[in-house]
LORO-519437 format. One record per residue (C-alpha): chain; x, y, z; residue in three letters; residue number from 0. Coordinates in nm, 2 decimals, m for minus. Each point is the difference from the previous one (the first is absolute). Layout:
BEGIN
unit;x;y;z;code;pos
A;X;Y;Z;ALA;NUM;
...
***
This chain:
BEGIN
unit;x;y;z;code;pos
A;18.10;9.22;12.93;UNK;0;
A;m0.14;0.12;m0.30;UNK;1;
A;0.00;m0.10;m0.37;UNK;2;
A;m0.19;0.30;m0.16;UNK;3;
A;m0.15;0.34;0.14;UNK;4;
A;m0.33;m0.10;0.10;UNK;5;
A;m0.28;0.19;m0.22;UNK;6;
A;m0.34;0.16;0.13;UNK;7;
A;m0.13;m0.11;m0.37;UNK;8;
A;0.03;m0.33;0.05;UNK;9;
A;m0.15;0.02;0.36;UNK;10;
A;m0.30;0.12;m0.18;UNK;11;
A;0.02;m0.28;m0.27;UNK;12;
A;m0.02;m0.28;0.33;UNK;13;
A;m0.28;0.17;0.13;UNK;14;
A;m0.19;0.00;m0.32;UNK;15;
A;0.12;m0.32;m0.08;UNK;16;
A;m0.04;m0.18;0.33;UNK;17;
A;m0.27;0.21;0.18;UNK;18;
A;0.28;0.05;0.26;UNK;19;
A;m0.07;0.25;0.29;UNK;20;
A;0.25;0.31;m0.12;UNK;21;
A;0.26;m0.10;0.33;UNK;22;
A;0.03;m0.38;m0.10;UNK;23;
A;0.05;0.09;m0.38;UNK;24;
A;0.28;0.25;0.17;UNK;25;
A;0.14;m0.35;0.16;UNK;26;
A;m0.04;m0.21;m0.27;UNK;27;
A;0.17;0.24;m0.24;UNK;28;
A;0.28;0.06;0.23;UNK;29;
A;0.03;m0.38;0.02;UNK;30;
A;0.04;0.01;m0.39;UNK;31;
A;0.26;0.23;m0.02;UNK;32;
A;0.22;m0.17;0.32;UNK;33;
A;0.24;m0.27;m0.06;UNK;34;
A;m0.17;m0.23;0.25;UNK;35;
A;m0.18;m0.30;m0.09;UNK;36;
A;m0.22;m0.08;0.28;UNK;37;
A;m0.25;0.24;0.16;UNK;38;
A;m0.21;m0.19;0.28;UNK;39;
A;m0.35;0.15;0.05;UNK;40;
A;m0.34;m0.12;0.12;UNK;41;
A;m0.18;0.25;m0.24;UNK;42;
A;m0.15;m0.27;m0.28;UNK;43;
A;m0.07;0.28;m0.23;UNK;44;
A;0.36;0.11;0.01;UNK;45;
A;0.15;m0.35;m0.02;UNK;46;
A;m0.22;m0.08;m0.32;UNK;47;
A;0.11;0.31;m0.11;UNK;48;
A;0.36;m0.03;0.11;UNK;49;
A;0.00;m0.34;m0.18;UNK;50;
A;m0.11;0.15;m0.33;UNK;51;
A;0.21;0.30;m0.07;UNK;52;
A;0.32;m0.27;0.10;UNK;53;
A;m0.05;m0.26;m0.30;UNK;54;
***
């Protein structure tokens, strides 16, 4: 399910990054170390987010 271990440091880089509360930078990190492509959400700051870190 996963392609790396996921890494508190870069849940801290999101958050400064992105402004992301610490539990959606938790999700979005754990979506970039997943082998899934698609995460559905109705959060806009995590999609912009989420769209970001994947290109």
């Amino acid at each position: 399910m996963l392609d790396k271990k996921p890494d508190w440091e870069d849940v801290v880089k999101i958050m400064g990054k992105y402004g992301l509360a610490s539990s959606d930078a938790m999700i979005v990190n754990m979506f970039n170390c997943s082998k899934l492509s698609l995460l559905l959400t109705a959060d806009m700051e995590m999609a912009r987010c989420i769209v970001s870190e994947k290109i």
